[in-house]
TIGUMI-271495 format. One record per residue (C-alpha): chain; z, y, x. Coordinates in nm, 4 decimals, padded with zeros to 6 digits. Layout:
TIGUMI-271495
+-----+----------+----------+----------+
| mol |       up |    north |     east |
+-----+----------+----------+----------+
|   A |        Z |        Y |        X |
...
+-----+----------+----------+----------+
end
This chain:
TIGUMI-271495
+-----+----------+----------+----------+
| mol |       up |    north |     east |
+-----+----------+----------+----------+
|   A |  00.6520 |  01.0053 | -00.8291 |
|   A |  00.6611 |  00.6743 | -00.6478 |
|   A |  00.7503 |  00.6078 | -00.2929 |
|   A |  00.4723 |  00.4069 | -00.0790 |
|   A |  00.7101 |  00.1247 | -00.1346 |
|   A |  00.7313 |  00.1693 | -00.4899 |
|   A |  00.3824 |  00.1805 | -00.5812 |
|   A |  00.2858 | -00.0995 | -00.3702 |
|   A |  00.6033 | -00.3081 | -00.5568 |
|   A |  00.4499 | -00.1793 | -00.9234 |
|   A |  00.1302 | -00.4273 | -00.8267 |
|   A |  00.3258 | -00.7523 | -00.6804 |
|   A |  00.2208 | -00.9292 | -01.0009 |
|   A | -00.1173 | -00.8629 | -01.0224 |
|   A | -00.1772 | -00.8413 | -00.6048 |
|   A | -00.1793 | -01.0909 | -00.3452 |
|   A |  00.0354 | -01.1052 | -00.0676 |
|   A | -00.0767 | -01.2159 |  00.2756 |
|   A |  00.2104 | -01.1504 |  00.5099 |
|   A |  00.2762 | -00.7867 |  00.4890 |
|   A | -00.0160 | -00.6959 |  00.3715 |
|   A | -00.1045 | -00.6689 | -00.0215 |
|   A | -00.4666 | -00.7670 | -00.1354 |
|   A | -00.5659 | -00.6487 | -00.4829 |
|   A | -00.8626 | -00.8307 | -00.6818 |
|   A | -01.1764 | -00.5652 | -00.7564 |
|   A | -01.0846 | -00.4440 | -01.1500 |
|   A | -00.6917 | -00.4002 | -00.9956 |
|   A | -00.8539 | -00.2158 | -00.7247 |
|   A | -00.9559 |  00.0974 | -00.9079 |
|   A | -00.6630 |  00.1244 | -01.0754 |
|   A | -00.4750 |  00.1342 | -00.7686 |
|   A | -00.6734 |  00.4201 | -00.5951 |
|   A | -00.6024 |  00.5961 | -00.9370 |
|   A | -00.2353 |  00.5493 | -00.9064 |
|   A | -00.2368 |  00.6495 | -00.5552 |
|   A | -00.3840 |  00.9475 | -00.6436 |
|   A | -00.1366 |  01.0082 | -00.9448 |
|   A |  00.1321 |  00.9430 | -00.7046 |
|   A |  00.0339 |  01.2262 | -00.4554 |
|   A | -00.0826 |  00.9648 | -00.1810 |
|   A | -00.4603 |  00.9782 | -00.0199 |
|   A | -00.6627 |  00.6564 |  00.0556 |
|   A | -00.6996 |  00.6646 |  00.4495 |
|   A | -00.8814 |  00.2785 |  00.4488 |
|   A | -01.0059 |  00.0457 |  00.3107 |
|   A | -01.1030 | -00.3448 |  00.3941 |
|   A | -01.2536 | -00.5917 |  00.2073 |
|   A | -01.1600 | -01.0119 |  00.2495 |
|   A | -01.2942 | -01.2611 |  00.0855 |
|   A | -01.0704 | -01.5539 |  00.0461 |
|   A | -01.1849 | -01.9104 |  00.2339 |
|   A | -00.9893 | -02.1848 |  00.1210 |
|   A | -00.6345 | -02.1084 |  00.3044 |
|   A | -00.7680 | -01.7982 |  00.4930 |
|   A | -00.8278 | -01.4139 |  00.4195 |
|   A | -01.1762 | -01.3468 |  00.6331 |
|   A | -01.2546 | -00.9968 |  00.6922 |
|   A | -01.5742 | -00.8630 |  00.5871 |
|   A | -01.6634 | -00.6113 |  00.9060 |
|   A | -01.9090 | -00.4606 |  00.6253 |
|   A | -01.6711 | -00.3386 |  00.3801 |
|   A | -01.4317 | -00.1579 |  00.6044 |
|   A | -01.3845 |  00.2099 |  00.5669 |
|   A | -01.2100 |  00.4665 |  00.7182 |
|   A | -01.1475 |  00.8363 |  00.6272 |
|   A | -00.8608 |  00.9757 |  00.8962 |
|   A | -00.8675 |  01.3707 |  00.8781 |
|   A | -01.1698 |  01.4657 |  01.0960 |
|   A | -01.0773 |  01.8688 |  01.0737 |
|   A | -00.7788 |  02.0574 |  00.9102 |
|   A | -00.8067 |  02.1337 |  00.5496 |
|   A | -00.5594 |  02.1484 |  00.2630 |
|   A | -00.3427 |  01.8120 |  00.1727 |
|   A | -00.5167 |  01.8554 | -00.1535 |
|   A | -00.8896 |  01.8919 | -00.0555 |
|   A | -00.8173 |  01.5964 |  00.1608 |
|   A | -00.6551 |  01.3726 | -00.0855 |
|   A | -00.9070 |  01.4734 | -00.3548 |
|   A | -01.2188 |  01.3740 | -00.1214 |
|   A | -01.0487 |  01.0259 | -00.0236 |
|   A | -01.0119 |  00.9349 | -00.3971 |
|   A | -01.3718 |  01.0100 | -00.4715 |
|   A | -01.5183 |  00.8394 | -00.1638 |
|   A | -01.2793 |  00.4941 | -00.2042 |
|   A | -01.3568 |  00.4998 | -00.5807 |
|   A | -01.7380 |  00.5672 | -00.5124 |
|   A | -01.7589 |  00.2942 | -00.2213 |
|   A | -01.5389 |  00.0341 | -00.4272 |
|   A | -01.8310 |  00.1096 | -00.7033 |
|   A | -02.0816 |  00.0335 | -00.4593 |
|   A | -01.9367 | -00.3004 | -00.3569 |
|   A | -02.1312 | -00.6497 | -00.4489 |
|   A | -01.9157 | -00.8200 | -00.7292 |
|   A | -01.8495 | -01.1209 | -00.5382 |
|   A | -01.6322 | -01.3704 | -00.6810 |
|   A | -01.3392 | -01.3574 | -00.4892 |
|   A | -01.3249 | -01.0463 | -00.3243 |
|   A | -01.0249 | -00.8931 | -00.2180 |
|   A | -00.9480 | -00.5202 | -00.0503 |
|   A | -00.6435 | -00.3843 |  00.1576 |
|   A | -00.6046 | -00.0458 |  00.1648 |
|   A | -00.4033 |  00.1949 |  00.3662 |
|   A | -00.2554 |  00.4795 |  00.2053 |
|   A | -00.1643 |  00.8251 |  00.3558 |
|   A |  00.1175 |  01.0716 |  00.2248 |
|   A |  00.0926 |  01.4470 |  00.2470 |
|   A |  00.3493 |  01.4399 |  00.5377 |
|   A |  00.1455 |  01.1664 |  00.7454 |
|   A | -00.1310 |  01.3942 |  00.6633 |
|   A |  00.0250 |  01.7210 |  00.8071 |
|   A |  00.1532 |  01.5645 |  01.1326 |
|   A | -00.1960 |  01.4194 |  01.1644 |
|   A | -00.4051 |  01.7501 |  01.1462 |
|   A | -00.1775 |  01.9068 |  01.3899 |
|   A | -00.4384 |  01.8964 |  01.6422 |
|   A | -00.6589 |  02.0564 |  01.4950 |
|   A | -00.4946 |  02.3631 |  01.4349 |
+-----+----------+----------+----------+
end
């Protein structure tokens, strides 16, 4: 298994880097989600840019977020990002030049998270 780190490296030629954060293109994008879930890692976010000459804009309509909301197992959790950031990426307008950041969440992030709601 990869490390956050590591999987994020694996993409640096086929990504964009802005700073510290890593944009990924909208075919590179589903393989990502795939790996993160190969990996053991959930999706917790997702936002979508679309380039604009120099700059990254945000696009406030493709943001998502899916932070734990009750306590369940890692895997239940992890399973139900992967099909919700695969199904929204799906749903996305191909627009030429559309980018997406995502956050990723690890099992341990996830446990210390649902802490209050046990």
């Amino acid at each position: 298994m990869l490390s956050e780190q590591e999987l994020f490296a694996s993409y640096s030629n086929r990504s964009i880097l802005g700073g510290n954060e890593v944009y990924f293109e909208l075919n590179i994008a589903m393989e990502f989600i795939s790996d993160c879930q190969e990996n053991n890692f959930a999706i917790l976010g997702i936002e979508g840019f679309i380039p604009d000459g120099k700059y990254i804009i945000p696009q406030s309509d493709m943001i998502t977020d899916y932070s734990p909301t009750s306590a369940g197992t890692w895997e239940e959790y992890r399973n139900s990002c992967f099909i919700s950031a695969k199904n929204l990426i799906q749903s996305f307008p191909v627009t030429v030049g559309l980018l997406l950041n995502f956050v990723i969440f690890s099992e341990e992030d996830y446990l210390k998270s649902i802490t209050k709601y046990l």
